[in-house]
C-alpha positions as CSV (number, residue, x, y, z in Angstrom):
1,X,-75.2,-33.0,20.3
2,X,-75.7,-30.2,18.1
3,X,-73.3,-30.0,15.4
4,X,-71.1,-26.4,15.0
5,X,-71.7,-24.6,12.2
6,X,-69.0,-22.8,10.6
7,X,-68.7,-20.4,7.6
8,X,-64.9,-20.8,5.9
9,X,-63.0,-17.8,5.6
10,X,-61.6,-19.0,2.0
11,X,-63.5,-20.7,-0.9
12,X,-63.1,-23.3,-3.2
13,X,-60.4,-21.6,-6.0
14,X,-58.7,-19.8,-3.8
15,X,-55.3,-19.6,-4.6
16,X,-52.8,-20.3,-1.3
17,X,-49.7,-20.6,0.4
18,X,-49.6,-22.7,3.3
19,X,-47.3,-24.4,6.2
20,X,-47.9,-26.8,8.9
21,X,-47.8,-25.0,12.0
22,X,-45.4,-28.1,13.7
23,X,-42.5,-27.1,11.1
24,X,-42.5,-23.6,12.2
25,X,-41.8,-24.8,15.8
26,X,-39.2,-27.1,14.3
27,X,-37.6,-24.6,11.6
28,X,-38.2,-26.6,8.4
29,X,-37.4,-30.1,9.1
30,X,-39.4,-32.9,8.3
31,X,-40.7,-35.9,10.6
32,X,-37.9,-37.5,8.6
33,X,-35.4,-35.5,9.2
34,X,-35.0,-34.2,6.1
35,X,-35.1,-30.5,4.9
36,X,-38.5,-29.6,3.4
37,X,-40.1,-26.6,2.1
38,X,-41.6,-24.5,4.9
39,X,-44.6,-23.1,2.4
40,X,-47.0,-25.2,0.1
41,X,-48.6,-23.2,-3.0
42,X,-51.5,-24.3,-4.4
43,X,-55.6,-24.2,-4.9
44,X,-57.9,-25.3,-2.4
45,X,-59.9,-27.8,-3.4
46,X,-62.2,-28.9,-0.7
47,X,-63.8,-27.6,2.6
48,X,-64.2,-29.8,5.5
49,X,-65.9,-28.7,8.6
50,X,-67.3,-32.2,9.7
51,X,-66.6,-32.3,13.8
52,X,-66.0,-35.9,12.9
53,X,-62.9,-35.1,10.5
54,X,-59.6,-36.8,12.9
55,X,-58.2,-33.8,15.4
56,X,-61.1,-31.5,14.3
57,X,-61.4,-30.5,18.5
58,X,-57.7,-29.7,17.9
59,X,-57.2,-27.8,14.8
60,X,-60.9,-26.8,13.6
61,X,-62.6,-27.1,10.2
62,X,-60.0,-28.5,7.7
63,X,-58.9,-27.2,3.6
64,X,-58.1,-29.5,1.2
65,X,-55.3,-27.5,-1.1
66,X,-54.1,-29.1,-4.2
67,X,-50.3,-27.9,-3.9
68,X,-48.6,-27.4,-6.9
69,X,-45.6,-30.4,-5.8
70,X,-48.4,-32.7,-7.1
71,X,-50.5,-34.1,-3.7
72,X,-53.3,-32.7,-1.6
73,X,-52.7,-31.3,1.5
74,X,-55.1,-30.4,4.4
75,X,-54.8,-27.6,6.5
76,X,-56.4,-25.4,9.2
77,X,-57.5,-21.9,8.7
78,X,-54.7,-20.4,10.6
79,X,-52.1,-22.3,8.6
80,X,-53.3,-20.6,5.1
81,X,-52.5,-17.3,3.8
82,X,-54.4,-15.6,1.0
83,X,-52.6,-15.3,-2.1
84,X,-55.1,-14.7,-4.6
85,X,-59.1,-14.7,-4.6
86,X,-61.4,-17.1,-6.3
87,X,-63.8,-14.9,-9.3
């Protein structure tokens, strides 16, 4: 099977703010059930359109953001908005 190639709408650099699209549906709260941020801020760091990634048929292509609370965080293209553009 023929493997889908896709061209990322953002580059490595970019900076970003993001949110998991399951806490806007649940306004904020955590799997914990604790209050947490509803954005992430930070610079994306890696690209990863492998169909093989885990829920790839779900989400699409994934972006690895290093978020400015310290971890790496991977999101799909809809869940990232552009703050600032990569020279």
């Amino acid at each position: 099977m023929a493997k889908h190639q896709h061209t990322p709408k953002y580059r490595i650099g970019d900076l970003v703010k993001c949110f998991y699209d399951s806490q806007v549906y649940f306004t904020g709260m955590s799997a914990g059930g604790g209050f947490c941020d509803r954005y992430y801020h930070g610079i994306i760091v890696g690209f990863h359109p492998d169909e093989d990634f885990p829920f790839y048929m779900f989400y699409g292509p994934f972006y690895e953001v290093l978020c400015f609370d310290g971890y790496r965080h991977y999101f799909s293209e809809w869940e990232i908005i552009l703050l600032g553009r990569a020279s």
